[in-house]
C-alpha positions in Angstrom: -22.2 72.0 -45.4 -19.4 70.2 -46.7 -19.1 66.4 -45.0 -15.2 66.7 -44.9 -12.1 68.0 -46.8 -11.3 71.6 -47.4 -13.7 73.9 -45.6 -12.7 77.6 -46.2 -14.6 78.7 -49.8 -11.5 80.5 -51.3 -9.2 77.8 -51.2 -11.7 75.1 -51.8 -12.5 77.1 -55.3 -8.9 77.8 -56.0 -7.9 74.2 -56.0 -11.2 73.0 -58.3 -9.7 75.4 -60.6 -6.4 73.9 -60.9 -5.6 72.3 -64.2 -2.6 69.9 -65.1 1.0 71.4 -65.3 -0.8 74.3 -62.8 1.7 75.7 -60.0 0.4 76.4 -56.5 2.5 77.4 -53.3 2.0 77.0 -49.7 4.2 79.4 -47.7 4.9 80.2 -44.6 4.6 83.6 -42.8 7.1 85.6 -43.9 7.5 84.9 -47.6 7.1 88.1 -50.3 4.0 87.4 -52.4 4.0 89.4 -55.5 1.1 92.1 -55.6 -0.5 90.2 -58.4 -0.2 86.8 -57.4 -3.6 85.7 -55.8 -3.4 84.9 -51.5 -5.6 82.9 -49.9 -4.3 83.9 -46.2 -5.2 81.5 -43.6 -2.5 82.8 -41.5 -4.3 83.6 -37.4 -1.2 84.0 -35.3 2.8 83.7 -35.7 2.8 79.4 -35.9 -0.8 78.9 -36.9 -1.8 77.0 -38.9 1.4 74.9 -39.5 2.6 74.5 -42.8 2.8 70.7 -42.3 -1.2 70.9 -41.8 -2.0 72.8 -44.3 0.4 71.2 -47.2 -1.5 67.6 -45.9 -5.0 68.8 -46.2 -4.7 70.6 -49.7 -2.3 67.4 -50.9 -5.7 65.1 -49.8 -7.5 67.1 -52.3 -5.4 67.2 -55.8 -3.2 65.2 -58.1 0.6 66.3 -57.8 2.7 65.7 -60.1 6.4 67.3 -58.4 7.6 70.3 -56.3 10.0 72.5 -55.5 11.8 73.6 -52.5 14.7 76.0 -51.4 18.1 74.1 -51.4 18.2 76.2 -47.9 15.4 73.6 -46.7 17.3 70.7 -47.4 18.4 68.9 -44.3 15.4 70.6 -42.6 11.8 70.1 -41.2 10.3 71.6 -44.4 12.6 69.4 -46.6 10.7 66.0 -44.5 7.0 67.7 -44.4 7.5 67.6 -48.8 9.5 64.5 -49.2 7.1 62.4 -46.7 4.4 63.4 -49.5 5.8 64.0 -52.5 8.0 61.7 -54.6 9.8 64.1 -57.5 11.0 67.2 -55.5 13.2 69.9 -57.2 15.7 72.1 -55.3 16.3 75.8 -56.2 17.7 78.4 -54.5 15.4 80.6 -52.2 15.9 83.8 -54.5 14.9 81.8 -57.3 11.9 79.8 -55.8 11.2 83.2 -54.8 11.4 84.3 -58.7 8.7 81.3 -59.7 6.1 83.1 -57.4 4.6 85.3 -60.1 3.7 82.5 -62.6 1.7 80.5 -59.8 -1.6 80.3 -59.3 -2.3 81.3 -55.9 -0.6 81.6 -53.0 -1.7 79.7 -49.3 0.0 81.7 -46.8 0.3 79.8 -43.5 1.7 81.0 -39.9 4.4 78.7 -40.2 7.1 80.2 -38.6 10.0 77.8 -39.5 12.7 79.3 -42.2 12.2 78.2 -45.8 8.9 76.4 -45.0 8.0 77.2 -48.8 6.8 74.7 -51.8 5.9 75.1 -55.6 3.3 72.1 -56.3 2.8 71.2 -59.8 -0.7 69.6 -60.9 -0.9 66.2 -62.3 -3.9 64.2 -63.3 -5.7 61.3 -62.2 -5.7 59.7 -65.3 
């Protein structure tokens, strides 16, 4: 039993995976996921978990080097959840965030229900 950290197994072994320059995204309920793309769904209900809870726990657990959001965000709740944590953050539009999707590595779908409550991390290192 782990002491603390990530708990579910999927997520916990997609992150260890993660190398530098790697893309992940954290999205919320409603974003198209290519077919191909790998989802770790933690989605239970319409609002749960919350994006901002989810982005903070995997954040505790790897090395980020920048992101990007939806210019559509900007000015928004999602725009503050990224910036609070992340210091280089790129803005796109939401059709071509949306076009970055396939060359991620996985997918964490949340039940965030807030528009354009989207994010592409990109892996650093700790070195």
């Amino acid at each position: 039993m782990k002491k603390n950290g990530l708990l579910n197994p999927h997520l916990c072994a997609a992150v260890a995976r993660l190398g530098y320059t790697q893309t992940f995204a954290v999205a919320d309920a409603g974003l198209l996921i290519p077919r191909d793309v790998p989802v770790i769904d933690l989605a239970l209900i319409l609002g749960v978990p919350r994006f901002q809870e989810v982005f903070d726990a995997i954040l505790d657990e790897v090395v980020v080097e920048g992101a990007t959001i939806a210019h559509e965000a900007l000015g928004h709740e999602p725009e503050s959840w990224v910036k609070n944590r992340i210091e280089e953050v790129h803005t796109v539009s939401h059709e071509d965030l949306k076009k970055t999707l396939p060359s991620v590595s996985f997918v964490v779908r949340t039940g965030e229900t807030t528009p354009h409550s989207n994010v592409i991390v990109r892996c650093g290192v700790p070195f």
